[in-house]
N, C-alpha and C positions, 0 to 999 in steps of 0.2 A: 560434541553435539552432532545430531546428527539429523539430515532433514527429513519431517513428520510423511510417516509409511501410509497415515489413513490421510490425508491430506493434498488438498493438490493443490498447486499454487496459482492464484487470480494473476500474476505477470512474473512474465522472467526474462531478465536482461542483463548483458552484459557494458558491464562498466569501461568506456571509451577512454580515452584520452584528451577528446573534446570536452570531457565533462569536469575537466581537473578544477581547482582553484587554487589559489596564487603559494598554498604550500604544497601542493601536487597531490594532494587528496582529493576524490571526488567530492564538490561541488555543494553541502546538507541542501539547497534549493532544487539540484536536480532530484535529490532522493527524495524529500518529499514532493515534486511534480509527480514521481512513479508514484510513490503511494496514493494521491489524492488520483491517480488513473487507476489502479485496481479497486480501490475501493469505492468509486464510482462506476465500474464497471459489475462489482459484485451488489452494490446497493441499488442498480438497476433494474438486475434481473428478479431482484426482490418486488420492489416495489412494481414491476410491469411497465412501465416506462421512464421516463426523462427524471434524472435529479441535478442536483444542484448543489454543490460544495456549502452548506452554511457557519461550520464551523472545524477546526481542528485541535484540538483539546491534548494536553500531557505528550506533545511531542519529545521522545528522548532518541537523541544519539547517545550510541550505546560504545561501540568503538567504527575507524575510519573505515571505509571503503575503500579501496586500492583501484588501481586501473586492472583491468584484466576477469576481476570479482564476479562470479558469475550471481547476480542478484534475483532472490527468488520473495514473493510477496505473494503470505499469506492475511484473507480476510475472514475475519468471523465473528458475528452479527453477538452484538451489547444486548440491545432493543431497538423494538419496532414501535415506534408511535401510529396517529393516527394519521400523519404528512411527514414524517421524519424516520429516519435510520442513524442508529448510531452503529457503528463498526470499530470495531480491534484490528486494525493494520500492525504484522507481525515481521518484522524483512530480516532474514536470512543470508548468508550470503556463502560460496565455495570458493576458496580461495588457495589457490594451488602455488606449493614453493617448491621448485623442482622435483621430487618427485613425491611426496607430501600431499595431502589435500587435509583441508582442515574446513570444518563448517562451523559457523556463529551469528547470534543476534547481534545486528549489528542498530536496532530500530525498533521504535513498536512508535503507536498514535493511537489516540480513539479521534476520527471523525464521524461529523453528524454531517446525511445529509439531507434534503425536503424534496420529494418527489413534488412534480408542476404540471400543469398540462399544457395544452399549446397554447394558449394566452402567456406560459409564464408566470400563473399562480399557485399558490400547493395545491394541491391534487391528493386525496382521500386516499391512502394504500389500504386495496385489498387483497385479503392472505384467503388463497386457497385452501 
């Protein structure tokens, strides 16, 4: 597999070693923290301002992420409701074994989220 040419990915980071858990795998909370940040950063730009995580739906780990993993998160849009976005969070990841590089799904989610305005109630998305 190899990562998507018409595509660009909403975040990309590398997997620390602060992020381990107790079998030395990275963390499934920290991966999905990234995801619920790209995909509120791509559900933003959508809706023109502020949203709000209100759900996270069919989360699957797919295989581990390593320390070193270079983590790449693609987003691309379900549907548009009237106060809601639902999104396809896609995570990738490169992961090099001396002199080897191999890419895989390591992740996918659909979350929804609710654009608000500044009181912090939904907010009517409009699509140019």
């Amino acid at each position: 597999m190899e990562l998507p040419q018409d595509k660009h990915a909403v975040l990309r980071i590398m997997a620390r070693p602060s992020d381990v858990n107790i079998a030395g795998d990275i963390f499934g909370g920290w991966l999905m923290s990234q995801c619920d940040i790209a995909g509120g950063i791509y559900a933003s730009r959508l809706a023109g301002g502020r949203v709000v995580t209100v759900a996270v739906n069919n989360f699957q780990f797919i295989a581990p992420v390593l320390v070193a993993d270079i983590v790449s998160i693609y987003v691309d849009t379900i549907r548009i409701g009237t106060t809601s976005i639902t999104v396809k969070v896609t995570v990738l990841i490169e992961r090099r074994d001396g002199k080897n590089e191999t890419t895989m799904k390591v992740a996918e989610a659909d979350i929804v989220y609710v654009h608000i305005d500044e009181n912090r109630q939904p907010a009517a998305i409009t699509q140019e």
